[in-house]
C-alpha positions as CSV (number, residue, x, y, z in Angstrom):
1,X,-0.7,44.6,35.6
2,X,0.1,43.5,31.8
3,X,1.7,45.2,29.0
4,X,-0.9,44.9,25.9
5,X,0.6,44.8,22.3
6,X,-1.9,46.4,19.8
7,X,-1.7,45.5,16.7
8,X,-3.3,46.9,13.8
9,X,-3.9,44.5,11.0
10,X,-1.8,44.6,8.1
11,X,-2.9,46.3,5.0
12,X,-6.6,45.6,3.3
13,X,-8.2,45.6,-0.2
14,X,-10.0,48.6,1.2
15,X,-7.0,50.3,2.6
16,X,-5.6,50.8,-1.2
17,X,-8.7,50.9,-2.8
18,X,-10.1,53.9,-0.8
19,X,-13.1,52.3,1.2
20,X,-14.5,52.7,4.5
21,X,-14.8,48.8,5.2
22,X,-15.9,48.7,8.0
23,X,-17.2,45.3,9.1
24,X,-17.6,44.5,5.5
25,X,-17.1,40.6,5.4
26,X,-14.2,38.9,3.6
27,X,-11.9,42.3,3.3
28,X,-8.6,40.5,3.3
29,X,-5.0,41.6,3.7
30,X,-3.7,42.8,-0.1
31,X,0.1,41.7,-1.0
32,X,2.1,44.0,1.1
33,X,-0.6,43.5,4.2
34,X,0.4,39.8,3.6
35,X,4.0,40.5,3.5
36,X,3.8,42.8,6.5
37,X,1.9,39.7,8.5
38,X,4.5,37.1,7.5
39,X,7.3,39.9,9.6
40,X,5.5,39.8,12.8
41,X,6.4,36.8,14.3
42,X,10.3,37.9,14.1
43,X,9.0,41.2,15.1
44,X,7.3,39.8,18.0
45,X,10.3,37.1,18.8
46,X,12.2,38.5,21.6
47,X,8.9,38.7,23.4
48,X,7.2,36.2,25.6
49,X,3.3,36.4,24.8
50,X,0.3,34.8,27.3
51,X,-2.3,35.3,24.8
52,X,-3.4,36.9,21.3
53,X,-6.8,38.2,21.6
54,X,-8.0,39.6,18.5
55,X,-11.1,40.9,15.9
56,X,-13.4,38.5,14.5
57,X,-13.0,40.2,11.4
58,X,-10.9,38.1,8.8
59,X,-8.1,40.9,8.3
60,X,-7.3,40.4,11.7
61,X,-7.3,36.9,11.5
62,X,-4.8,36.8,8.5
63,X,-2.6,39.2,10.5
64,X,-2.0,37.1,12.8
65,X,-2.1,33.8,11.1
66,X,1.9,33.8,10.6
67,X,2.1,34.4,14.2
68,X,0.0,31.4,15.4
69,X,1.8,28.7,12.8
70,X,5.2,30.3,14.5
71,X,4.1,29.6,18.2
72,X,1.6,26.8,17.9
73,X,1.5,27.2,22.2
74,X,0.2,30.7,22.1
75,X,-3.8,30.7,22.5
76,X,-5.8,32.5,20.3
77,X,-9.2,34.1,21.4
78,X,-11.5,36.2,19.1
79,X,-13.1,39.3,21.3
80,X,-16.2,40.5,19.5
81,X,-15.8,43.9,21.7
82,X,-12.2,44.8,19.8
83,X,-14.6,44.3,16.4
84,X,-14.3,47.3,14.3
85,X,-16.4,50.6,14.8
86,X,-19.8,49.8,13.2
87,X,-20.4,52.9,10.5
88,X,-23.7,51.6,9.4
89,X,-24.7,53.1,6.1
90,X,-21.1,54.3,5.5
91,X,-19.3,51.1,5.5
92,X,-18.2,49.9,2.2
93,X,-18.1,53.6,0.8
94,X,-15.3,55.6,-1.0
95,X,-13.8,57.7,1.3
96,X,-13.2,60.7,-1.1
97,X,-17.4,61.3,-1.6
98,X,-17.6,60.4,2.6
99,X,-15.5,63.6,2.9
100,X,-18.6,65.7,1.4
101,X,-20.6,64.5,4.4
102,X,-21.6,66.7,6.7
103,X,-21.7,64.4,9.9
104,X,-17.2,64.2,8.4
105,X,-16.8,67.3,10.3
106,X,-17.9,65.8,13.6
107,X,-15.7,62.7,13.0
108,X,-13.0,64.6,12.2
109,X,-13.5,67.3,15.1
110,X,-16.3,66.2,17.6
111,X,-16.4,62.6,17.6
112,X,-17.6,62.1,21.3
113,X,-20.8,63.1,19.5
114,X,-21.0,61.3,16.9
115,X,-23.4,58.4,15.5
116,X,-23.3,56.8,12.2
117,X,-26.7,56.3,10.5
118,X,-27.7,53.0,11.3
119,X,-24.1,52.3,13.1
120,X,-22.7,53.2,16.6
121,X,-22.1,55.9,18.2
122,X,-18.0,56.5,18.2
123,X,-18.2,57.1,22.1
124,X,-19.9,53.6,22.1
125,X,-16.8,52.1,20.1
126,X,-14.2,53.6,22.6
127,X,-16.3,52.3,25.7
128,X,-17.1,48.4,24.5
129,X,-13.1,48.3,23.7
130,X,-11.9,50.0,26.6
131,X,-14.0,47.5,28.9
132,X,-12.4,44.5,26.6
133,X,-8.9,45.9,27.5
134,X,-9.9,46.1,31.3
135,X,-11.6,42.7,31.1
136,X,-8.8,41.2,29.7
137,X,-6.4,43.0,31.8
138,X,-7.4,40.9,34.8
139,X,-7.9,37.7,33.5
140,X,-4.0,37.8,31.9
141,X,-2.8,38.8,35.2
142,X,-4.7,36.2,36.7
143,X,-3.7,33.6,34.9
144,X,-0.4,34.6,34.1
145,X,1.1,37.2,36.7
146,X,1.6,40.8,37.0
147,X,4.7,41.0,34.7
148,X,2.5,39.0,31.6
149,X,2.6,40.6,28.2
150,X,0.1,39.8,25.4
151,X,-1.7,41.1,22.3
152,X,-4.9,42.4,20.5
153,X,-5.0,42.7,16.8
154,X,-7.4,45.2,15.9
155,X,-8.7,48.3,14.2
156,X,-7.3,52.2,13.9
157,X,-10.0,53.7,15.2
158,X,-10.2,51.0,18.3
159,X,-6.5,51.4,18.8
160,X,-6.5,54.9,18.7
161,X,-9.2,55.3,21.1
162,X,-7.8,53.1,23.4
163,X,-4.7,55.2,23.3
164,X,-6.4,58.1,24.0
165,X,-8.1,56.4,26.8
166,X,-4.6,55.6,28.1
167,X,-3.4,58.9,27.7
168,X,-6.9,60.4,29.5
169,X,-7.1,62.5,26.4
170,X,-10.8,63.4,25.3
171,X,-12.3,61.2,22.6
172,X,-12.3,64.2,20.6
173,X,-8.9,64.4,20.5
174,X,-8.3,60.9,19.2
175,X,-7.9,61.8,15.6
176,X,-4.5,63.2,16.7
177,X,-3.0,59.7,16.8
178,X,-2.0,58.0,13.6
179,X,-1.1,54.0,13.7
180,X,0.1,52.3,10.2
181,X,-0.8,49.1,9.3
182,X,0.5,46.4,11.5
183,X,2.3,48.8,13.7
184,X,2.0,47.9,17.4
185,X,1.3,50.0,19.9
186,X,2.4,49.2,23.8
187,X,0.6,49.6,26.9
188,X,1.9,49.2,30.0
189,X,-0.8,49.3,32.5
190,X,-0.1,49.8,36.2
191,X,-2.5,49.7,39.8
192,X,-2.1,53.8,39.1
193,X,-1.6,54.6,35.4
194,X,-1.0,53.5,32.3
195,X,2.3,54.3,30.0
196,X,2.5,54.4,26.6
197,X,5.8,52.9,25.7
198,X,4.9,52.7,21.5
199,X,2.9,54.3,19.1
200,X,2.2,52.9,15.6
201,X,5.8,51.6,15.9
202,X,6.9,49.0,12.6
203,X,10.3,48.7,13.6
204,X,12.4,46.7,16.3
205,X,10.7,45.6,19.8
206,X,13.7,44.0,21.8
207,X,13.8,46.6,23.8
208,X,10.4,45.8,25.1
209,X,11.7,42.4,26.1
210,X,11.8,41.5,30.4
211,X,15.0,42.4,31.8
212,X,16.6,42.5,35.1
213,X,16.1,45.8,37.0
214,X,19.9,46.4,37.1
215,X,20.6,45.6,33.4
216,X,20.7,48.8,32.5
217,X,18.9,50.2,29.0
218,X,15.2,49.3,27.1
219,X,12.2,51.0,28.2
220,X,12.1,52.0,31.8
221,X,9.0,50.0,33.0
222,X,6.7,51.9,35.9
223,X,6.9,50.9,39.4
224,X,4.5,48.2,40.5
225,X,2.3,51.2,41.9
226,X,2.4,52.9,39.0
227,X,5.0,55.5,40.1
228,X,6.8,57.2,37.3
229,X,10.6,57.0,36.4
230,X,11.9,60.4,37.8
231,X,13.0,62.6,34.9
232,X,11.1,61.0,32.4
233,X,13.0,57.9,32.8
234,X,16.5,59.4,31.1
C-alpha cells in the first residue's frame, strides 16, 4: 500500500495573530508561511509523488502552489473530507478568551466527546479524514502500484488525528502530537499496519526516497504484509 506525506500548511495570518480560523475564508499564508511553501519543492525533490491531494481551504492551496509550478506533471486534487475541523461559533475567535471556555477542557482532555456549537463533533473530523486517507489509499495503489508515494496538505488537528489513527491511539490522546507548520508527517501503510516513519518533521527527507532492498541505510520500510523490521529495524 502507499506512503502518504502529510503536510501541514505553512504559517497563517491566524497562526501569528492568535485566532481559531477555522474554515474562515481567505486566511492566507503570512511571510514566513510563504517562505516555508517556496522550501517544499526542494524538500520534497528526492521524492517521486503520484498525486497531491489537498484542503480546499486557500492556505493549503498557497502551500502547495510552489510545488505544482516545480512539477507541472504532478496532479492536483482538492478533497473536501481533509477540510479543516468545522468549530462553528468558535472559528474566527482569539484563542487566549477560547481558553476560558468550559467545553476547552474537553478539547484539551476528552475530545472523542466533543462538539462545537453549531460545528462538528471532533470524533466526526477524525472519521470523514480517516475514510479520505483509506479512499485514497486504494485508488493511488490502483493507479499507481503498491510502492506509490503521494501527499495531502492539510490541517493540525486532521493530521494529528490521522496520526493517532495510525498509531490506534484513542482520539483522546491526540493532543499529544504536535506538527509545525509545513512539517510533514509520513505514513507508510501496509495490508497489516501502518508505520509512522515522521512526525512534524521540517528538515531533510532523502532518506524517505525508494531504494534497493540491499542498499543498506534510510528508513527500513515494512514488509509487503505488514511484518515489522525485527529489533525495531536497527
Amino acid at each position: 500500500m502507499p506512503t502518504l506525506l502529510l503536510v501541514r500548511h505553512g504559517r497563517s495570518t491566524a497562526n501569528t495573530s492568535g485566532l481559531l480560523a477555522g474554515r474562515t475564508p481567505d486566511v492566507r499564508l503570512d511571510e514566513h508561511g510563504a517562505a516555508q511553501a517556496a522550501a517544499l519543492p526542494a524538500r520534497l525533490a528526492p521524492l517521486p509523488l503520484a498525486a497531491a491531494v489537498h484542503s480546499p481551504l486557500e492556505r493549503c492551496r498557497q502551500t502547495l502552489a510552489p510545488l505544482a509550478r516545480a512539477r507541472p506533471e504532478l496532479p492536483l486534487h482538492v478533497e473536501e473530507r481533509i477540510n479543516e475541523c468545522d468549530y462553528g461559533e468558535w472559528t474566527g475567535r482569539k484563542l487566549a478568551e477560547l481558553n476560558d471556555e468550559p467545553l476547552m477542557a474537553g478539547v484539551q482532555q476528552h475530545p472523542s466527546a466533543v462538539s462545537f456549537p453549531g460545528g462538528e463533533t471532533m470524533r466526526g473530523m477524525q472519521a470523514r479524514a480517516v475514510e479520505a486517507v483509506r479512499d485514497w489509499n486504494e485508488r493511488i495503489e490502483r493507479e499507481h502500484g503498491a510502492d506509490a508515494t503521494y501527499l495531502m496538505c492539510s490541517h493540525g488537528d486532521i493530521i494529528k488525528a490521522l496520526v493517532a489513527d495510525a498509531l490506534g491511539m484513542h482520539l483522546d490522546l491526540f493532543q499529544r502530537v504536535h506538527v509545525e507548520p509545513c512539517s510533514i508527517t509520513a505514513i507508510r501503510y501496509t495490508p497489516l499496519r501502518p508505520f509512522l516513519l515522521r512526525l512534524g518533521d521540517t528538515g531533510d527527507l532523502a532518506s524517505l526516497a525508494p531504494r534497493e532492498e540491499d542498499a543498506g541505510g534510510g528508513v527500513p520500510r515494512a514488509g509487503g504484509d505488514g511484518t515489522a523490521a525485527v529489533g525495531g529495524g536497527a
